[in-house]
N, C-alpha and C positions, 0 to 999 in steps of 0.2 A: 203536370205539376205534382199528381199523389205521386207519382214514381220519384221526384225529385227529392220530395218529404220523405216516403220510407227510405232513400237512399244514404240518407243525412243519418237518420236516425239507428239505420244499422249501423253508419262509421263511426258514431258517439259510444254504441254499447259495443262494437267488435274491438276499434281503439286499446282500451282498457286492458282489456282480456288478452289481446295479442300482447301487450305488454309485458304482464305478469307471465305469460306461458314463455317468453322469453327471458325474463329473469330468472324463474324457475328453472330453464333451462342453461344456463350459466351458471346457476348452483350447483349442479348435477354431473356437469363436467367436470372432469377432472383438471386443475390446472398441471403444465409441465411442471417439473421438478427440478431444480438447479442441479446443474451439473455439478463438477466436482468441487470439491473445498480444500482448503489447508487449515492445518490446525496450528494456527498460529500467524499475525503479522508481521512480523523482525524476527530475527534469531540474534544469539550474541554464541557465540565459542569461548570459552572459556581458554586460553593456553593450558592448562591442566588437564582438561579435559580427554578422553582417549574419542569421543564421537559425542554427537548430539543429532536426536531425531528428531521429527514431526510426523502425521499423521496426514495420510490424504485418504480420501470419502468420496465416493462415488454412492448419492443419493437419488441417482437418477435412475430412471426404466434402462438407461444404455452403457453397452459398455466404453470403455478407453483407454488409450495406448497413454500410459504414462513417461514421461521423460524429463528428468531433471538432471541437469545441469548449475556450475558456479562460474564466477567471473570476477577476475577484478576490476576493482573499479565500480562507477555504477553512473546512470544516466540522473540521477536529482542533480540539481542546481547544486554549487557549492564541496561537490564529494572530488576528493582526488586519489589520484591511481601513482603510487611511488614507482619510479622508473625501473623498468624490467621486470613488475612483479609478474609472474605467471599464475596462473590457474593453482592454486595449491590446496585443493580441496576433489575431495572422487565421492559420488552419493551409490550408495548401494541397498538396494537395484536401482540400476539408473535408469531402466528402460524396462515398463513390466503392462499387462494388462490388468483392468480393474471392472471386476462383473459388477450391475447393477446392485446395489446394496452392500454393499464389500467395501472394506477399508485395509490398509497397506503400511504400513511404516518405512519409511526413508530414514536411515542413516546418513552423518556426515562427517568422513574421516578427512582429520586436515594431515598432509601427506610434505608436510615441510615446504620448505623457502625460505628464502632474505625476506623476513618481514620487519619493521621498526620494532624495537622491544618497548620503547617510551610512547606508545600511542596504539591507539587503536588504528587499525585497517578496513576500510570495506570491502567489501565484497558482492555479486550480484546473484542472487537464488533466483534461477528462474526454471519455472516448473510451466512444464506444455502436457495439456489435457487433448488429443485428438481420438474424433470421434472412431469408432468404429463404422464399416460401409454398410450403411444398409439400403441390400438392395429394394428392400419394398417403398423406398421414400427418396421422391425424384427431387427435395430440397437440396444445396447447399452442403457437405457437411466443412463447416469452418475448425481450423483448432483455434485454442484459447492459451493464450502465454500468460501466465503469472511473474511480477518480476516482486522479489522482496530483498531488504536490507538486509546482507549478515556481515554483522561485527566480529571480526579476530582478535580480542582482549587479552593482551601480554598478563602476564600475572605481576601485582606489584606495582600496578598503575596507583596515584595516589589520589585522594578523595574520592569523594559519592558519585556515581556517574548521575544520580536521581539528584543530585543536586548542581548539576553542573552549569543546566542551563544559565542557573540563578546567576552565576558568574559571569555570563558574557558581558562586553563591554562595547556601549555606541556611542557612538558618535557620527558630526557632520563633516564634509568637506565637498564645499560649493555645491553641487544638486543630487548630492548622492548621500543615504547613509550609510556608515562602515560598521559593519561587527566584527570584532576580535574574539575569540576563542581560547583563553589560556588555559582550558582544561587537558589532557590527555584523551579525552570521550570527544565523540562524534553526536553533536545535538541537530535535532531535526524541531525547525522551526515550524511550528504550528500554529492556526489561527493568527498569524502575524498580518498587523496592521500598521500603518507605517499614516500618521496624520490623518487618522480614519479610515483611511484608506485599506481595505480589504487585500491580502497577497495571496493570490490562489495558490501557486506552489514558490512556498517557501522555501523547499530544499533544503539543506545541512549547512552544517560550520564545521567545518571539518578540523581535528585538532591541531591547536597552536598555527591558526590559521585567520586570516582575515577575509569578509568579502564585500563587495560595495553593490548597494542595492539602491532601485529606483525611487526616489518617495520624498516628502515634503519640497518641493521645487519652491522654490521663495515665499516659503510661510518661514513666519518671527520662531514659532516655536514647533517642535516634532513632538508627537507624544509615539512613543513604539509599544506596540502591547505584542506580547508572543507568550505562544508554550511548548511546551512537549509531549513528547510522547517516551514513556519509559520501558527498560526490557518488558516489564510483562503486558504491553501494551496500554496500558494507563497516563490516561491525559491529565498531567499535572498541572499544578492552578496556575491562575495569571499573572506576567511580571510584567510591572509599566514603568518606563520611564521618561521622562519631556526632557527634549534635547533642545537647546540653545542656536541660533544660527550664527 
């Protein structure tokens, strides 16, 4: 029974201690460090423009093979690809290594095409971080694909693109609602709410363009709230409006 009692009473005062010597030890460690970044979330090209860059970081202890590539078109909801457009974009260097601590600059030379001159184009930036081999670590090495928005902007397009969202236009028709797009800009719906209802990817309205989305099914009234997101990545205020059935 005494053995049973000092047994109790070492795991009340060891407990504790094991505890703290354990947090302590989690302080002390170093956490991993994110791998690589871009410096920036959308790009826009100006038509005038002879190139536009960004910035990639390699903040981690490792190195990696970098490779960027473009694409027309793009996988968001709502984005369209004009018929026949090709690849009319070349990133230089397209393919380079990046030591621990090191940052790089990427160029993006648009290299011509049949593009619309009354609207904006997208396009797909997509940047692959692969690891370096190492051979002292028997994990996994996975690459990581970044895919971002880039807009090709004819010069001469009319109105604010920062204002543009404001412009869309909903409406209902039987279980669906429709947004139209009369601007020349490409809006990226954000935070959109369709009857309360939360839309985890909103996707675009691509210019002068319509699309039908899932949302108020036989409620009297729709309230739609959405925002944006602008070139220099800034989420602009709320726009609500209650639709009618």
């Amino acid at each position: 029974m005494r053995r049973r009692h000092l047994f109790l009473i070492m795991r009340e005062r060891l407990f504790p201690a094991t505890m703290l010597l354990l947090f302590l030890f989690s302080m002390t460690v170093p956490q991993a460090r994110a791998g690589v970044t871009i410096g920036g979330t959308r790009f826009v090209y100006p038509e005038r423009e002879k190139s536009i860059s960004f910035s990639v970081r390699n903040p981690s202890d490792a190195s990696y093979l970098i490779y960027t590539k473009v694409e027309p078109g793009g996988l968001w909801a709502g984005s369209e690809t004009p018929p026949g457009l090709q690849s009319a974009f070349v990133a230089t260097p397209q393919l380079f290594s990046l030591h621990p601590e090191r940052e790089n600059t990427v160029r993006l030379i648009f290299t011509g095409g049949v593009i619309p001159e009354d609207r904006e184009t997208l396009f797909t930036l997509s940047v692959s971080a692969i690891p370096s081999a190492n051979k002292h670590s028997a994990g996994v090495q996975t690459a990581v694909r970044s895919r971002f928005k880039l807009f090709y902007r004819p010069a001469g397009l009319t109105g604010n693109p920062d204002d543009a969202y404001q412009a869309l236009r909903w409406s209902r028709s039987k279980s669906k609602v429709v947004v139209y797009n009369p601007t020349p800009y490409y809006i990226t719906l954000y935070q959109l709410s369709l009857g309360g209802k939360n839309i985890p990817d909103g996707g675009v309205v691509a210019p002068f363009s319509k699309r039908e989305l899932e949302g108020c099914i036989d409620a009297a009234l729709c309230q739609v709230r959405w925002q944006t997101i602008n070139d220099y990545g800034r989420i602009m205020p709320v726009r609500m409006q209650t639709l009618l059935s």
